[in-house]
Z-matrix of the N, CA and C atoms (Angstrom, degrees):
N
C 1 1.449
C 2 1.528 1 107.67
N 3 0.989 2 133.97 1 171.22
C 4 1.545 3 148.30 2 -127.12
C 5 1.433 4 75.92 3 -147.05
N 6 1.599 5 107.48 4 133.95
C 7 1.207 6 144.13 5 155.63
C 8 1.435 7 121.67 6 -20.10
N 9 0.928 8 104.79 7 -80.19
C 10 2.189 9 125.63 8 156.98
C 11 1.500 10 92.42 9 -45.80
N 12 1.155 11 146.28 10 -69.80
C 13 1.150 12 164.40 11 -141.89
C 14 1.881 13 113.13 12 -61.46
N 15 1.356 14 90.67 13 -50.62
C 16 1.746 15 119.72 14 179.73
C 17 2.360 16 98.36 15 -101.32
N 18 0.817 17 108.86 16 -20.57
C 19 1.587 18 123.57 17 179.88
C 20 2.279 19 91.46 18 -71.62
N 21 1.703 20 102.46 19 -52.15
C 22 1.344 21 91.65 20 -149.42
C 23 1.258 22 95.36 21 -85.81
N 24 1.893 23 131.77 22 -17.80
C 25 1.433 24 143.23 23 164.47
C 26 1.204 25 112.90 24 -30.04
N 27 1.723 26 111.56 25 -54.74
C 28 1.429 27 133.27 26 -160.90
C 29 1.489 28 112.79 27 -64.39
N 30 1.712 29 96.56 28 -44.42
C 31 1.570 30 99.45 29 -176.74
C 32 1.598 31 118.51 30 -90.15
N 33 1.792 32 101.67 31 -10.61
C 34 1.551 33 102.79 32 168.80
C 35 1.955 34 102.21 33 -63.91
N 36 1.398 35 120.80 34 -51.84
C 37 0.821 36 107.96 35 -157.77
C 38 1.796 37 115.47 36 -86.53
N 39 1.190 38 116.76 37 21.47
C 40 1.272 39 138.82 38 -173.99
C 41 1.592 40 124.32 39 -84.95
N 42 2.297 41 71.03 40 -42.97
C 43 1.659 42 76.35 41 -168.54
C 44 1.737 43 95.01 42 -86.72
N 45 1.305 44 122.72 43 -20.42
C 46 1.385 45 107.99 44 -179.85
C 47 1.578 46 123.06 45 -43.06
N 48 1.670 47 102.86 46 -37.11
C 49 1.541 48 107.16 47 -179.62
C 50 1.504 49 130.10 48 -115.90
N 51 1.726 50 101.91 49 39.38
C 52 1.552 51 107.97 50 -157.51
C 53 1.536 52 94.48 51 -148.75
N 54 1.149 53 126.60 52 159.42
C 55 1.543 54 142.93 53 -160.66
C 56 2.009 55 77.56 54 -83.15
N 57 1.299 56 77.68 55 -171.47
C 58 1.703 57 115.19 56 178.80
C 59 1.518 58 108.97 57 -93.07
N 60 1.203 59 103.74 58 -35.83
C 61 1.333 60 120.90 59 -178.05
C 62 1.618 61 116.99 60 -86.98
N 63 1.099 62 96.28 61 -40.33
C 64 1.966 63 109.79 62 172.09
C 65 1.762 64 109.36 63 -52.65
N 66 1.651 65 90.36 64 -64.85
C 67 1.676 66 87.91 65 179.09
C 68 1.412 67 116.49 66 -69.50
N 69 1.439 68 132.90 67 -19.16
C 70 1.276 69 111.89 68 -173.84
C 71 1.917 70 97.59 69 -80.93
N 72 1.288 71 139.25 70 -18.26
C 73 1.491 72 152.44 71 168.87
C 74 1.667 73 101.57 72 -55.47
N 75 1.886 74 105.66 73 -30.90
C 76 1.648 75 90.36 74 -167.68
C 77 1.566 76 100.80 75 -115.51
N 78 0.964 77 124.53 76 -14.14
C 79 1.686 78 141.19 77 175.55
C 80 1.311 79 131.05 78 -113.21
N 81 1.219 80 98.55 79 -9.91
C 82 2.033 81 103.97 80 -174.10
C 83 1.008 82 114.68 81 90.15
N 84 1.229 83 103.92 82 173.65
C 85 1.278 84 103.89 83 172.52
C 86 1.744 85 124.23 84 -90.53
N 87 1.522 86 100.34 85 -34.90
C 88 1.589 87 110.69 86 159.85
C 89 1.855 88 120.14 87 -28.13
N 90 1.500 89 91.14 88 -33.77
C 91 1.695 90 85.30 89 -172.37
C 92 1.477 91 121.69 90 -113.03
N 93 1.957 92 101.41 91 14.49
C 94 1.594 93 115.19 92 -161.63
C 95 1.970 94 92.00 93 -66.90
N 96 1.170 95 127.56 94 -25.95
C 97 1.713 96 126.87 95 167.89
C 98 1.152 97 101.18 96 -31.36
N 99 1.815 98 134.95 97 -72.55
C 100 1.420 99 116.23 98 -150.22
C 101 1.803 100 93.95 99 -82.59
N 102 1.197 101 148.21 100 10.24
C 103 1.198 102 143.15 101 131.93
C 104 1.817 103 109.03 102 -52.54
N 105 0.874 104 116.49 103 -96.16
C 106 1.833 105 110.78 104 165.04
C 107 0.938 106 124.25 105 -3.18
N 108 1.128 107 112.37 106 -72.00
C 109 1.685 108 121.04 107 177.36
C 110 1.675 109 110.40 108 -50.46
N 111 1.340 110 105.46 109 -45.79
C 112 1.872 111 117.37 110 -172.04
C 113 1.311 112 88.98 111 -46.70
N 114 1.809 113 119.50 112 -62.85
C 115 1.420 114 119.19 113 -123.94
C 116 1.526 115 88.12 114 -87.98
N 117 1.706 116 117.43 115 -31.30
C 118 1.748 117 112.60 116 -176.30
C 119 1.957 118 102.90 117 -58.44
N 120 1.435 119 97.11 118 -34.36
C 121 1.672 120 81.18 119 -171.59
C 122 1.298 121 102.62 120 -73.00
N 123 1.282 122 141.11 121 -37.15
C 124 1.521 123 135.96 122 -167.02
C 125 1.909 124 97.09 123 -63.71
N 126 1.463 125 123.49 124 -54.40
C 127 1.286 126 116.75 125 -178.48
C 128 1.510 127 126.10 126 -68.09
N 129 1.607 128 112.48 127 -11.86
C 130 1.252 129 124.73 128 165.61
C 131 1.754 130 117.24 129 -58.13
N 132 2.003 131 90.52 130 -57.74
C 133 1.973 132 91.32 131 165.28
C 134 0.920 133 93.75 132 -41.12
N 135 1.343 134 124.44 133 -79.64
C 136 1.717 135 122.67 134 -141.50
C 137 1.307 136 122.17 135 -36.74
N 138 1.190 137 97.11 136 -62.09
C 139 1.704 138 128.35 137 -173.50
C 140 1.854 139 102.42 138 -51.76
N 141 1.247 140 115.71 139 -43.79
C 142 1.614 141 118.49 140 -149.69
C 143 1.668 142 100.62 141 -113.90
N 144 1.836 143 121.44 142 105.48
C 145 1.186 144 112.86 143 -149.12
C 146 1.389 145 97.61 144 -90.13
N 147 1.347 146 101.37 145 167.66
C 148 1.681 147 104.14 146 -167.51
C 149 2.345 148 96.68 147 -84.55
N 150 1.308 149 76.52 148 156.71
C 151 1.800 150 96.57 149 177.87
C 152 1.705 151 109.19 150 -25.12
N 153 1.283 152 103.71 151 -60.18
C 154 1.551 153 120.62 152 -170.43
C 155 1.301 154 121.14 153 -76.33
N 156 1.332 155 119.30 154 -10.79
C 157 1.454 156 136.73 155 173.68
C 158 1.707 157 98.81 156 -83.28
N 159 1.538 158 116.94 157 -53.04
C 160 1.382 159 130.52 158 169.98
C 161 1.480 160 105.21 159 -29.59
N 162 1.667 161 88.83 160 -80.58
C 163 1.874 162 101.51 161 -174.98
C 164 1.530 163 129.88 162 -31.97
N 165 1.743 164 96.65 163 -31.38
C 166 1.683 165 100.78 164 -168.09
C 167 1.479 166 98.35 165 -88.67
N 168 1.494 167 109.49 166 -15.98
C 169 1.608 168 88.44 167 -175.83
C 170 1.499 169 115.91 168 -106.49
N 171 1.450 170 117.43 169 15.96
C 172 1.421 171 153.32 170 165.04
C 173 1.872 172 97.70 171 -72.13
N 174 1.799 173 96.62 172 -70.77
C 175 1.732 174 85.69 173 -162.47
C 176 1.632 175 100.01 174 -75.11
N 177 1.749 176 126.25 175 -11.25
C 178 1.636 177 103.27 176 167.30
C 179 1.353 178 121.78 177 -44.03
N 180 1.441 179 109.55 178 -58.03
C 181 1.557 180 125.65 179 -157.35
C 182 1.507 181 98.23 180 -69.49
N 183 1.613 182 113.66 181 -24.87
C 184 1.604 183 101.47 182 -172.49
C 185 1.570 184 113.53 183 -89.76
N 186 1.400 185 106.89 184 -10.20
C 187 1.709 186 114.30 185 173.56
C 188 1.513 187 91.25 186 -86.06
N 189 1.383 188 146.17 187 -40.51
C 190 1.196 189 136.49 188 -167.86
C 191 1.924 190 121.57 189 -65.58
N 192 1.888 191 75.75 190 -30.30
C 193 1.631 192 88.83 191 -178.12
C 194 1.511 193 109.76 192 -78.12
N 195 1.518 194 126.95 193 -29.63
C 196 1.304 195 148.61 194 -174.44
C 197 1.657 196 108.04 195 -64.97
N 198 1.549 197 93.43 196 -62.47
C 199 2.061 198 99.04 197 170.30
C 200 1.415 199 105.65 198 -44.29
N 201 1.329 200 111.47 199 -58.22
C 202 1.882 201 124.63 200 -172.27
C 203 1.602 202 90.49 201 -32.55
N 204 1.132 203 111.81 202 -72.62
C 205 1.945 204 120.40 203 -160.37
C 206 1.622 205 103.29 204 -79.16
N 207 1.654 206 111.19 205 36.76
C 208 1.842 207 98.42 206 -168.81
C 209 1.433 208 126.92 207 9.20
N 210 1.791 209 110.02 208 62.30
C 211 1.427 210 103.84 209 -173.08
C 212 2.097 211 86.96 210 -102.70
N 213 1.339 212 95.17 211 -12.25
C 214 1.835 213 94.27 212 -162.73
C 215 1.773 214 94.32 213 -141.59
N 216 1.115 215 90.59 214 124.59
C 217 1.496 216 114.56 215 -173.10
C 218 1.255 217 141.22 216 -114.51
C-alpha cells in the first residue's frame, strides 16, 4: 500500500476510536472530513434498521391486527 494510502487507513481507523476533538489535535483540522464521514457511516448503521428487524415488527402488528378481527387466537 502507498504511503497516502496506509497514512489515510490510519486516520480512518483513528477516528473510529477518538473524539472529534482528538483527531482534529492529531490530523488538523483540514482532515477532520474523513472523521465525519467515519462517524456519519457508523450513525447511518445505527440509525437504518436491518431487513429482519423490519420483518419482526411487520409480522407483530400483523398478528396484532389478526387477534383484533379474532382470525388468530
Amino acid at each position: 500500500m502507498s504511503k497516502t494510502g496506509t497514512w489515510f487507513l490510519e486516520m480512518t481507523e483513528y477516528a473510529a476510536e477518538s473524539t472529534r476533538e482528538e483527531f482534529i489535535k492529531k490530523y488538523g483540522e483540514s482532515n477532520v472530513d474523513i472523521w465525519d464521514n467515519a462517524k456519519r457511516e457508523d450513525l447511518e448503521h445505527e440509525l437504518i434498521p436491518s431487513i429482519n428487524d423490519v420483518q419482526k415488527e411487520l409480522n407483530k402488528k400483523e398478528d396484532r391486527w389478526l387477534k383484533n378481527l379474532h382470525i388468530l387466537d
